[in-house]
PDB file of N, CA, C and O in Angstrom:
ATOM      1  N   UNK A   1      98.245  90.204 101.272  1.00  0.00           N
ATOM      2  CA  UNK A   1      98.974  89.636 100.163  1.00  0.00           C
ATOM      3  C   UNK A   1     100.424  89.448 100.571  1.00  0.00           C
ATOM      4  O   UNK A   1     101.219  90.380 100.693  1.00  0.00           O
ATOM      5  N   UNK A   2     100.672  88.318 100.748  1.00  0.00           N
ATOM      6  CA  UNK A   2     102.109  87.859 101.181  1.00  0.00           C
ATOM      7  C   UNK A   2     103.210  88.361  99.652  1.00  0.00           C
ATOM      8  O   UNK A   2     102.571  88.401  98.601  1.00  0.00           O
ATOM      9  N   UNK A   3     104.289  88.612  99.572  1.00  0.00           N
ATOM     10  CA  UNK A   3     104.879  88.812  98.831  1.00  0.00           C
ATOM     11  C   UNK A   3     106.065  87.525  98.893  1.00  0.00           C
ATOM     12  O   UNK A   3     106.701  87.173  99.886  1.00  0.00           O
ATOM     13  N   UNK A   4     106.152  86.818  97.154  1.00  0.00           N
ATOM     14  CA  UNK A   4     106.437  85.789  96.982  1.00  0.00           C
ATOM     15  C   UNK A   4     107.824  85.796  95.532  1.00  0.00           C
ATOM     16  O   UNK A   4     108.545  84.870  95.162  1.00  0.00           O
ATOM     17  N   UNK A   5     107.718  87.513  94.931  1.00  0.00           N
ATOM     18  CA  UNK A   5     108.322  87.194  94.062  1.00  0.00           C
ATOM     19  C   UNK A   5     109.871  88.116  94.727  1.00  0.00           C
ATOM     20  O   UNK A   5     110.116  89.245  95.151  1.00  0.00           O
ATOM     21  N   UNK A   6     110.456  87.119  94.540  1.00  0.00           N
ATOM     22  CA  UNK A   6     112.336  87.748  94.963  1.00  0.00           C
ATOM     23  C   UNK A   6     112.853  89.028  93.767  1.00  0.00           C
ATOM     24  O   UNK A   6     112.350  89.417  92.713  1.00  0.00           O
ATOM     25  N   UNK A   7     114.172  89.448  94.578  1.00  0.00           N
ATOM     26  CA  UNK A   7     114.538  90.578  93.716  1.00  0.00           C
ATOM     27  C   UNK A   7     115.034  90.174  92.519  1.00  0.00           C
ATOM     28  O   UNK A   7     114.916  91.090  91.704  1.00  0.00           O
ATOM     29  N   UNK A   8     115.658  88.973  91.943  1.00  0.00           N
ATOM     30  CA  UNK A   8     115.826  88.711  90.583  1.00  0.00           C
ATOM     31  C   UNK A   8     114.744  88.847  89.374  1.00  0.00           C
ATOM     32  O   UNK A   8     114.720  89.298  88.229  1.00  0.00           O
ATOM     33  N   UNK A   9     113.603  88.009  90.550  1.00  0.00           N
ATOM     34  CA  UNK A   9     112.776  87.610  89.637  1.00  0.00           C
ATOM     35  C   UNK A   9     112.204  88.879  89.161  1.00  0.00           C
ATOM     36  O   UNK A   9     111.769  89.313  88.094  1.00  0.00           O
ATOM     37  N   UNK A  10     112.380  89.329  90.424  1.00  0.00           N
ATOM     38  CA  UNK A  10     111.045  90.972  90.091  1.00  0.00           C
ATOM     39  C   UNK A  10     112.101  91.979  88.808  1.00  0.00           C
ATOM     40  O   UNK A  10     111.660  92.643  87.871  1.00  0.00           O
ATOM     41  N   UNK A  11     113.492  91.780  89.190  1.00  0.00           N
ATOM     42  CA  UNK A  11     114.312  92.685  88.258  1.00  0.00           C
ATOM     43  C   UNK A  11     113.663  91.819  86.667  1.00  0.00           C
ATOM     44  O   UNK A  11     112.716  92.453  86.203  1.00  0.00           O
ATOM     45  N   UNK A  12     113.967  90.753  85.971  1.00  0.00           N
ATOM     46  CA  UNK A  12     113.408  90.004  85.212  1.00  0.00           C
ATOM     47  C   UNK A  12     112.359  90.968  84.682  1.00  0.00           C
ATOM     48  O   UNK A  12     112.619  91.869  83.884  1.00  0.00           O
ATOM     49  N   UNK A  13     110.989  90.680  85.253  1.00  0.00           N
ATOM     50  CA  UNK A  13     109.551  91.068  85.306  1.00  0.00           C
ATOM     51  C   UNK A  13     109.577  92.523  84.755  1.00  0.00           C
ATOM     52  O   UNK A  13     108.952  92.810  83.734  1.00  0.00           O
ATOM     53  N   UNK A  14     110.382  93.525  85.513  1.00  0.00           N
ATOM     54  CA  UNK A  14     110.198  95.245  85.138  1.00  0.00           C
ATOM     55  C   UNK A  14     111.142  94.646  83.721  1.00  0.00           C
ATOM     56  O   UNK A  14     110.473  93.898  83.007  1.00  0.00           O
ATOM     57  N   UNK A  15     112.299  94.839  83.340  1.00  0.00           N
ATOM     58  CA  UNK A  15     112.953  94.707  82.280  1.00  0.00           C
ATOM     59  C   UNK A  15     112.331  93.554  80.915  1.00  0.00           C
ATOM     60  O   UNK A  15     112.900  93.341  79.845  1.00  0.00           O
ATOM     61  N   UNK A  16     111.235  93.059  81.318  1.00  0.00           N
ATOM     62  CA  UNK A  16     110.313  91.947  80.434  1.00  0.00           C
ATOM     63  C   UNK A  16     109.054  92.995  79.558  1.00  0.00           C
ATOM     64  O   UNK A  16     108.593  93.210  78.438  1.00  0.00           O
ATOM     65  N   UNK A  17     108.925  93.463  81.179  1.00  0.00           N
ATOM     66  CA  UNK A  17     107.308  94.148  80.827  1.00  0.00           C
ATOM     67  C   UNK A  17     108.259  95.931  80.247  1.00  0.00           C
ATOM     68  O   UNK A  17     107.621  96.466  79.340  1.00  0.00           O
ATOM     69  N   UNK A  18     109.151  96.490  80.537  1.00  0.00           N
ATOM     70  CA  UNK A  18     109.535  97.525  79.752  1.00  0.00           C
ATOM     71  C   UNK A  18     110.115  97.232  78.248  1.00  0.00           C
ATOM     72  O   UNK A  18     110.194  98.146  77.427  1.00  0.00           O
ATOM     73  N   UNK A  19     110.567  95.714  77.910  1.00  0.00           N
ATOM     74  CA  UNK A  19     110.689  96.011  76.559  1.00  0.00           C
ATOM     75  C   UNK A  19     109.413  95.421  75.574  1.00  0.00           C
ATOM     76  O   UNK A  19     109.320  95.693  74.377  1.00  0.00           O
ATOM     77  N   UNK A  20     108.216  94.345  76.515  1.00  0.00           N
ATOM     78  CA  UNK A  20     106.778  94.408  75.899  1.00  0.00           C
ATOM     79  C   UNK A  20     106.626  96.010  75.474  1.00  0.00           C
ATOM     80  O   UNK A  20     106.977  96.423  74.369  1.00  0.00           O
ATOM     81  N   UNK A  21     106.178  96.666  76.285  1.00  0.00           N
ATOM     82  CA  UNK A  21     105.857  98.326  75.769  1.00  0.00           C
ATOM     83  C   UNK A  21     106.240  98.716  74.550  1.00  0.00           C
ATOM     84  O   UNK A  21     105.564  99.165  73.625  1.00  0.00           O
ATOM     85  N   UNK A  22     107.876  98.414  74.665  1.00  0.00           N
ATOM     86  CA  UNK A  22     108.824  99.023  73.797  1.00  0.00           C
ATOM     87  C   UNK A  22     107.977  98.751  72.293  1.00  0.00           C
ATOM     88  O   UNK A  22     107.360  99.623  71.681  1.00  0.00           O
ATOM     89  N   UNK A  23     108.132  97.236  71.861  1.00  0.00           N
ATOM     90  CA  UNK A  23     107.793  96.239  70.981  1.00  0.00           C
ATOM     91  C   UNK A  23     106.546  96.567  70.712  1.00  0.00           C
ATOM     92  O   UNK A  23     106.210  96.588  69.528  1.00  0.00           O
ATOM     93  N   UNK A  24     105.505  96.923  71.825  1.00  0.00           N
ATOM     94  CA  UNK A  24     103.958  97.046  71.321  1.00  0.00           C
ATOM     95  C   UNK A  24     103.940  98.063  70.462  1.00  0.00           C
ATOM     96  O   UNK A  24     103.441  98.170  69.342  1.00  0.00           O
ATOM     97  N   UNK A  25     104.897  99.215  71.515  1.00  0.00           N
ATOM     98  CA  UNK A  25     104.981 100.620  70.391  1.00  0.00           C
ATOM     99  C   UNK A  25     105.351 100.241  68.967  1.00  0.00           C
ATOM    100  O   UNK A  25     104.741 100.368  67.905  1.00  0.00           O
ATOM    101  N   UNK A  26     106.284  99.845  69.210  1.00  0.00           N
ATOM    102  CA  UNK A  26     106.940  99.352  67.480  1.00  0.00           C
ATOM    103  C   UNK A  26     106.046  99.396  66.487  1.00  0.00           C
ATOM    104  O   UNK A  26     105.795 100.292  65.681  1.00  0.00           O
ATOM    105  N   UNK A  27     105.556  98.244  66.647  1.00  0.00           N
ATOM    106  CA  UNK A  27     104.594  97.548  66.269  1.00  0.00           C
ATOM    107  C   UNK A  27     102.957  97.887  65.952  1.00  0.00           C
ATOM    108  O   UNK A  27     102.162  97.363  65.172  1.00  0.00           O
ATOM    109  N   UNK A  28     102.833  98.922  66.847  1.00  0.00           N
ATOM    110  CA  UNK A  28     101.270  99.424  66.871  1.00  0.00           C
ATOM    111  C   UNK A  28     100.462  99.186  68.431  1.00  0.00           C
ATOM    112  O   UNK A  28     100.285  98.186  69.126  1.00  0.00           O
ATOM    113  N   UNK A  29     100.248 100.008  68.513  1.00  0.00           N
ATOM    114  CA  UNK A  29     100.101  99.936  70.367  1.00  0.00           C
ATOM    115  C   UNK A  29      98.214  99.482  69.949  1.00  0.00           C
ATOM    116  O   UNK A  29      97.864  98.512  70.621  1.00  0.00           O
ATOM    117  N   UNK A  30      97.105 100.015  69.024  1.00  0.00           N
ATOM    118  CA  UNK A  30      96.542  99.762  68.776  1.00  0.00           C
ATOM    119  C   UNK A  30      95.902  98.286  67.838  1.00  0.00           C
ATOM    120  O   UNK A  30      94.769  97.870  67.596  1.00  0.00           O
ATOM    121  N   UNK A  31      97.131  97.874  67.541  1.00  0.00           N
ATOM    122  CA  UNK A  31      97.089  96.162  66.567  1.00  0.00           C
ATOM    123  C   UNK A  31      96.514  95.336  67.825  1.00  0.00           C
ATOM    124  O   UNK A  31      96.399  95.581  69.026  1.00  0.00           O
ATOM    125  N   UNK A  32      96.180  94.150  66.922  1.00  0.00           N
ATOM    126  CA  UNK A  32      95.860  93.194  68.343  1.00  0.00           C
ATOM    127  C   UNK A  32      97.048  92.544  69.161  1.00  0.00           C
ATOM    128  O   UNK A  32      96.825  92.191  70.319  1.00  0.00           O
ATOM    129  N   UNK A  33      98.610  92.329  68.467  1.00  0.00           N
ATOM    130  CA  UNK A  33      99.423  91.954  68.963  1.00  0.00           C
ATOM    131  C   UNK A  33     100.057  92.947  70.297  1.00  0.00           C
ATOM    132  O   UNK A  33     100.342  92.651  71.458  1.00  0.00           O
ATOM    133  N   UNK A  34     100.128  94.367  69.457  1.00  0.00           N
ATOM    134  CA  UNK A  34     100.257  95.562  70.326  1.00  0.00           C
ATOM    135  C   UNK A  34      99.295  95.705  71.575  1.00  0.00           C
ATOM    136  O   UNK A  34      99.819  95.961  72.659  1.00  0.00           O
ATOM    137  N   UNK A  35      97.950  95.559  71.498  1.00  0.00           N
ATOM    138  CA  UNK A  35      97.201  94.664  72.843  1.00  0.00           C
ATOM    139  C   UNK A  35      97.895  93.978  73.836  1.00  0.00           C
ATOM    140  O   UNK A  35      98.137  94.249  75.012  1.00  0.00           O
ATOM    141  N   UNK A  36      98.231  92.804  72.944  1.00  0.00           N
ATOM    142  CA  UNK A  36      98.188  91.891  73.593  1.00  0.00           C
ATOM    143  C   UNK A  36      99.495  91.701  74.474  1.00  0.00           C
ATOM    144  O   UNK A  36      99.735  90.960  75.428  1.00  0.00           O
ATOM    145  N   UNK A  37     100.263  92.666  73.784  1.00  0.00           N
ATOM    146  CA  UNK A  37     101.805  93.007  74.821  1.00  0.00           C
ATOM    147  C   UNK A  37     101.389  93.978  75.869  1.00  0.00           C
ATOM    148  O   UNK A  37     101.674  93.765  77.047  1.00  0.00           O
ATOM    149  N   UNK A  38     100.673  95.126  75.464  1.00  0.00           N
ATOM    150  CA  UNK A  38     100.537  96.030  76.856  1.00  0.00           C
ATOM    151  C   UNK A  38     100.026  95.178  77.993  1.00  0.00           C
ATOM    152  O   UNK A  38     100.415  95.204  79.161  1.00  0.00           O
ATOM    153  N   UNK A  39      98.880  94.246  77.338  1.00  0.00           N
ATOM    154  CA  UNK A  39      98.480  93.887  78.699  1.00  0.00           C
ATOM    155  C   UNK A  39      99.421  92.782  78.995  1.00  0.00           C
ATOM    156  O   UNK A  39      99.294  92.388  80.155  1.00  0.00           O
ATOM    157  N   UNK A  40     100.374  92.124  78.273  1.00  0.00           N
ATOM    158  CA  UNK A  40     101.326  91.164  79.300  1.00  0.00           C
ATOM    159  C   UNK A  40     102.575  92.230  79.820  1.00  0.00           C
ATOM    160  O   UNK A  40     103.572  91.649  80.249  1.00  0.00           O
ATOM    161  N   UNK A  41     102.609  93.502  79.822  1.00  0.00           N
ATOM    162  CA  UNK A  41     103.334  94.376  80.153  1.00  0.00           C
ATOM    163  C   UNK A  41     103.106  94.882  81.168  1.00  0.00           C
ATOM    164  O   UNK A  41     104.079  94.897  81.921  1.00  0.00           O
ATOM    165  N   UNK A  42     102.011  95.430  81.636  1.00  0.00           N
ATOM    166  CA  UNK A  42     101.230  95.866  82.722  1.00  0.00           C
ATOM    167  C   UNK A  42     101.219  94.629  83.483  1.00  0.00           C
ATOM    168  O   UNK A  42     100.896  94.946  84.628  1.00  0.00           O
ATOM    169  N   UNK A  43     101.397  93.469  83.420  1.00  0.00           N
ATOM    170  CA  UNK A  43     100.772  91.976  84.277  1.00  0.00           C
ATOM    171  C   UNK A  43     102.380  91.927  84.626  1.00  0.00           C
ATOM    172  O   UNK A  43     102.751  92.121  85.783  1.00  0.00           O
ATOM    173  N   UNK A  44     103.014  91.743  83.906  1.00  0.00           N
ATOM    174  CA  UNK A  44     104.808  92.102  84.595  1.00  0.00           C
ATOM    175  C   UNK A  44     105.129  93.175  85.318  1.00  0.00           C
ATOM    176  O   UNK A  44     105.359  93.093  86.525  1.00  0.00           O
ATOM    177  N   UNK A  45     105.179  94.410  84.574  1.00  0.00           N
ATOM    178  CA  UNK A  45     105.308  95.422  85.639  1.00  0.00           C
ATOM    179  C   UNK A  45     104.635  95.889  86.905  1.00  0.00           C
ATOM    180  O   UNK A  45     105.150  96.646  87.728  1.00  0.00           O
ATOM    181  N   UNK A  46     103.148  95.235  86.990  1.00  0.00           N
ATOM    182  CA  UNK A  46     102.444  95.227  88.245  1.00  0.00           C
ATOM    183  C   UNK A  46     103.192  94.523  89.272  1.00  0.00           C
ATOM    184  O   UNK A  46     103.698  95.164  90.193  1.00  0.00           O
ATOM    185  N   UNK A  47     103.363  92.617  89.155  1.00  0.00           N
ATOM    186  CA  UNK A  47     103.770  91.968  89.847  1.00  0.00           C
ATOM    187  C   UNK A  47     105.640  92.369  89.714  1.00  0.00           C
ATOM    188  O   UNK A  47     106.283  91.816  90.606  1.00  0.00           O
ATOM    189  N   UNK A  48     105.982  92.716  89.319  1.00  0.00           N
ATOM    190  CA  UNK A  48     107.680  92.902  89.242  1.00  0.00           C
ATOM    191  C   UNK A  48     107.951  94.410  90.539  1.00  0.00           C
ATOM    192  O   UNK A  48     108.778  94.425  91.451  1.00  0.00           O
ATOM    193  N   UNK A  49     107.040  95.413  90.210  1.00  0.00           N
ATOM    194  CA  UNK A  49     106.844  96.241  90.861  1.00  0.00           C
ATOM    195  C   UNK A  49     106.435  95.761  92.684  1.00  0.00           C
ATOM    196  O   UNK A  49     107.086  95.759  93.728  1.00  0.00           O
ATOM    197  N   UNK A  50     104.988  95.391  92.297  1.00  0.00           N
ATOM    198  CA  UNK A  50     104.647  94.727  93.648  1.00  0.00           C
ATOM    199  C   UNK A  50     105.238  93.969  94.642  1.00  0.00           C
ATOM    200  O   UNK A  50     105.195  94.244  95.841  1.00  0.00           O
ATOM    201  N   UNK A  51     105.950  92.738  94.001  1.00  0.00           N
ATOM    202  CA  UNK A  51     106.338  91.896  94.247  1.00  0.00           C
ATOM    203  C   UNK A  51     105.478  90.627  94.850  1.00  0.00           C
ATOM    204  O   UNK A  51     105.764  89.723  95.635  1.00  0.00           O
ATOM    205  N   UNK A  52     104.452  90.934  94.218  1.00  0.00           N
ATOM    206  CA  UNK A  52     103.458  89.688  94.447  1.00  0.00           C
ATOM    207  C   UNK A  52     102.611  89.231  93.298  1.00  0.00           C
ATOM    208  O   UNK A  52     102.292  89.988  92.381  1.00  0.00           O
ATOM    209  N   UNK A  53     102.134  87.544  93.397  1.00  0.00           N
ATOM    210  CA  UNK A  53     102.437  87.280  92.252  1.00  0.00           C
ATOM    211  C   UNK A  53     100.733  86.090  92.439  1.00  0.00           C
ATOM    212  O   UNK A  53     100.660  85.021  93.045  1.00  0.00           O
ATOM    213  N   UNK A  54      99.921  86.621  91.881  1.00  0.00           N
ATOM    214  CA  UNK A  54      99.006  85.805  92.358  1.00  0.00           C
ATOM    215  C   UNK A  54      98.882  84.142  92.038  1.00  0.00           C
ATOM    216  O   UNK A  54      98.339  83.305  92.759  1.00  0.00           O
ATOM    217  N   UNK A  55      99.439  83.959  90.953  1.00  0.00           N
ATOM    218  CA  UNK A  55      99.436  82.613  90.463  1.00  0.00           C
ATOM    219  C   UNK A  55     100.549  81.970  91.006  1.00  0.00           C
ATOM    220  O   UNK A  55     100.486  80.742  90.960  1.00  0.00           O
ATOM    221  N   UNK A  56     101.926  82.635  91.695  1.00  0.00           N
ATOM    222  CA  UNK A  56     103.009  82.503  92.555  1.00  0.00           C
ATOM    223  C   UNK A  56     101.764  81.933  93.950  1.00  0.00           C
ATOM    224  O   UNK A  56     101.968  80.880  94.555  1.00  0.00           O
ATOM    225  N   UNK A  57     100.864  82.597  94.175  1.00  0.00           N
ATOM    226  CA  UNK A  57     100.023  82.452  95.346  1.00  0.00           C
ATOM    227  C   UNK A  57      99.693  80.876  95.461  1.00  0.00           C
ATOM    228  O   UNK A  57      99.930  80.028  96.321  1.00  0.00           O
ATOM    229  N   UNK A  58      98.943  80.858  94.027  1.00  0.00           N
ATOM    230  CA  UNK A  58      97.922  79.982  93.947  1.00  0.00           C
ATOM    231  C   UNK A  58      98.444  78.383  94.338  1.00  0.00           C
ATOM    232  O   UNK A  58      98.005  77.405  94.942  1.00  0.00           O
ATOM    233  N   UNK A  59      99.912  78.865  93.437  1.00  0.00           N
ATOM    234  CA  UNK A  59     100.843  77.231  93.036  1.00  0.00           C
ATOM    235  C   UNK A  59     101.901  77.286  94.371  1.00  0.00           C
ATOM    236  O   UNK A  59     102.966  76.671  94.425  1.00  0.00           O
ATOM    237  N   UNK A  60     101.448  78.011  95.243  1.00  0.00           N
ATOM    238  CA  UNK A  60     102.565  78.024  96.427  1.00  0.00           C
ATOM    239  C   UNK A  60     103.956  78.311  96.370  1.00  0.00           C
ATOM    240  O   UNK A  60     104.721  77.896  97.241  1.00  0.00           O
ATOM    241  N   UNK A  61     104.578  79.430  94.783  1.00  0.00           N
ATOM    242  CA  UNK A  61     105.678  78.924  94.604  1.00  0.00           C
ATOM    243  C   UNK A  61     106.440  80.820  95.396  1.00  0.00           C
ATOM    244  O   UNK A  61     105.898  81.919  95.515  1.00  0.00           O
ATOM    245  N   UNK A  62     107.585  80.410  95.675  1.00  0.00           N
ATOM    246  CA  UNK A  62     108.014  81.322  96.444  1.00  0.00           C
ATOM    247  C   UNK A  62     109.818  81.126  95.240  1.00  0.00           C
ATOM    248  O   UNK A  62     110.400  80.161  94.747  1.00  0.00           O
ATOM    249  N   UNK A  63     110.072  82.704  95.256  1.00  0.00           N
ATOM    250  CA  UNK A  63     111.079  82.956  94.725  1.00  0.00           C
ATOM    251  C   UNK A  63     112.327  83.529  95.438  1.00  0.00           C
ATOM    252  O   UNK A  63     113.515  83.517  95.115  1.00  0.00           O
ATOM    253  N   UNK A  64     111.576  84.113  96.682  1.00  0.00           N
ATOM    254  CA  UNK A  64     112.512  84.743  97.885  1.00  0.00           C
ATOM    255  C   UNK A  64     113.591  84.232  98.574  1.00  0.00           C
ATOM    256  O   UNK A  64     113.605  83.126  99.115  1.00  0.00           O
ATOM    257  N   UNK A  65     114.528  85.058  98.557  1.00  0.00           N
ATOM    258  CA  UNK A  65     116.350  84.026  98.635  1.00  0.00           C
ATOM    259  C   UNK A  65     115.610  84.492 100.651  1.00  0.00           C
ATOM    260  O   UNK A  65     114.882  85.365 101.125  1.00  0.00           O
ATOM    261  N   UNK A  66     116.380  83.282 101.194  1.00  0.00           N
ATOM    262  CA  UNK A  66     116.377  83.739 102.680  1.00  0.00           C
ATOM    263  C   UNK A  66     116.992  84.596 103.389  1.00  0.00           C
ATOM    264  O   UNK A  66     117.375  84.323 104.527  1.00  0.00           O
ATOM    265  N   UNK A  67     117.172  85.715 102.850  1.00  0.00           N
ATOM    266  CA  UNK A  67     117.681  86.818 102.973  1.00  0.00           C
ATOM    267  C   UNK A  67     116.615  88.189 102.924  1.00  0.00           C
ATOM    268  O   UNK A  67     116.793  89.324 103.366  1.00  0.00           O
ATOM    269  N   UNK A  68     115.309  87.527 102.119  1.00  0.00           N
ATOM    270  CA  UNK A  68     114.225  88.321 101.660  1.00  0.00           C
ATOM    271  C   UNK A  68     113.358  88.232 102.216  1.00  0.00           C
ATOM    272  O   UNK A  68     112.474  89.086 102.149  1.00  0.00           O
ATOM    273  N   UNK A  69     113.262  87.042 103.072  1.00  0.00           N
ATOM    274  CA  UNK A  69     112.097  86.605 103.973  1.00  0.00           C
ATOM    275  C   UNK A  69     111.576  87.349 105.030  1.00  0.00           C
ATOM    276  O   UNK A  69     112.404  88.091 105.560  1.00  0.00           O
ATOM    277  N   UNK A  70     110.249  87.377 105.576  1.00  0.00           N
ATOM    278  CA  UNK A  70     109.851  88.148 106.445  1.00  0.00           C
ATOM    279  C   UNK A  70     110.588  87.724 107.589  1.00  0.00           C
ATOM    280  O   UNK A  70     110.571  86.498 107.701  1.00  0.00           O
ATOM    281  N   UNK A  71     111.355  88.434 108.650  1.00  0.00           N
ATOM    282  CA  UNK A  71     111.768  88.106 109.722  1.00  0.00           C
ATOM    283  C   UNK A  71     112.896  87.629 109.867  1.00  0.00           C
ATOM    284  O   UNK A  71     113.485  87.417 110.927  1.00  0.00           O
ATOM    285  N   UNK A  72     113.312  87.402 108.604  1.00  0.00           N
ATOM    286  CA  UNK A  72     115.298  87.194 108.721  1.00  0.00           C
ATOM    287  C   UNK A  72     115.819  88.131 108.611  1.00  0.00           C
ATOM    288  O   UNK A  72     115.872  88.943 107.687  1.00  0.00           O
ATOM    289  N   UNK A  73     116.524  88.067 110.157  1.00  0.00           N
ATOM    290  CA  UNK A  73     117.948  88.605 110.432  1.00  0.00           C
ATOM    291  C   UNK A  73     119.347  88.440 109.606  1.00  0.00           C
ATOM    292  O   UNK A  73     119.785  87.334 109.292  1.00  0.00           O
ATOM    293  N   UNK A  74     119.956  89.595 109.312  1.00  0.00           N
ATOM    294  CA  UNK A  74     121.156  89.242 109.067  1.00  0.00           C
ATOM    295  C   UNK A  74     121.801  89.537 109.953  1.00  0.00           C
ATOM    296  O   UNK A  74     121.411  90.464 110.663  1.00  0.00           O
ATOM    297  N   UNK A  75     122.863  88.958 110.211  1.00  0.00           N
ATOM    298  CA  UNK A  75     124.211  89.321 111.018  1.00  0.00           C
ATOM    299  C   UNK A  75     124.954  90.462 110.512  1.00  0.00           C
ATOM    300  O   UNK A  75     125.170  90.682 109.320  1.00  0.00           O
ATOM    301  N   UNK A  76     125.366  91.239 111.584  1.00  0.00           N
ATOM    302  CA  UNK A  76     126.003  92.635 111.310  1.00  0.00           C
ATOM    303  C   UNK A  76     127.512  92.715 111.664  1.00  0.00           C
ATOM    304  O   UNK A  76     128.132  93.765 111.494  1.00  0.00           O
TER     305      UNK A  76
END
């Protein structure tokens, strides 16, 4: 699994999927809306965590500044 999602995006993703949680709690972690946030919470915090992004895969899309890339050097 190539990793495709950059550090913004992934910062985004954890801070998306930690205030889904928040909101499901609110709300009723058992409601269907409360559902329906954990699991888009867990689907953020997996890929935000991971940093891979399967539908990032699918659509070829890459978020990684060239700085993040496998095999770039920076100058010291």
């Amino acid at each position: 699994m190539k990793r495709r999602v950059g550090v913004i995006d992934q910062a985004i993703r954890v801070v998306l999927g930690i205030a889904a949680v928040i909101v499901a709690l609110i709300i009723g972690a058992s409601t269907a809306w409360g559902i329906v946030l954990l699991v888009v919470a867990f689907i953020l915090l997996a890929t935000g965590l991971s940093g891979y992004c399967p539908i990032y895969s699918a659509l070829r899309i890459d978020t990684l500044s060239k700085s993040e890339k496998p095999g770039h050097r920076m100058a010291h």
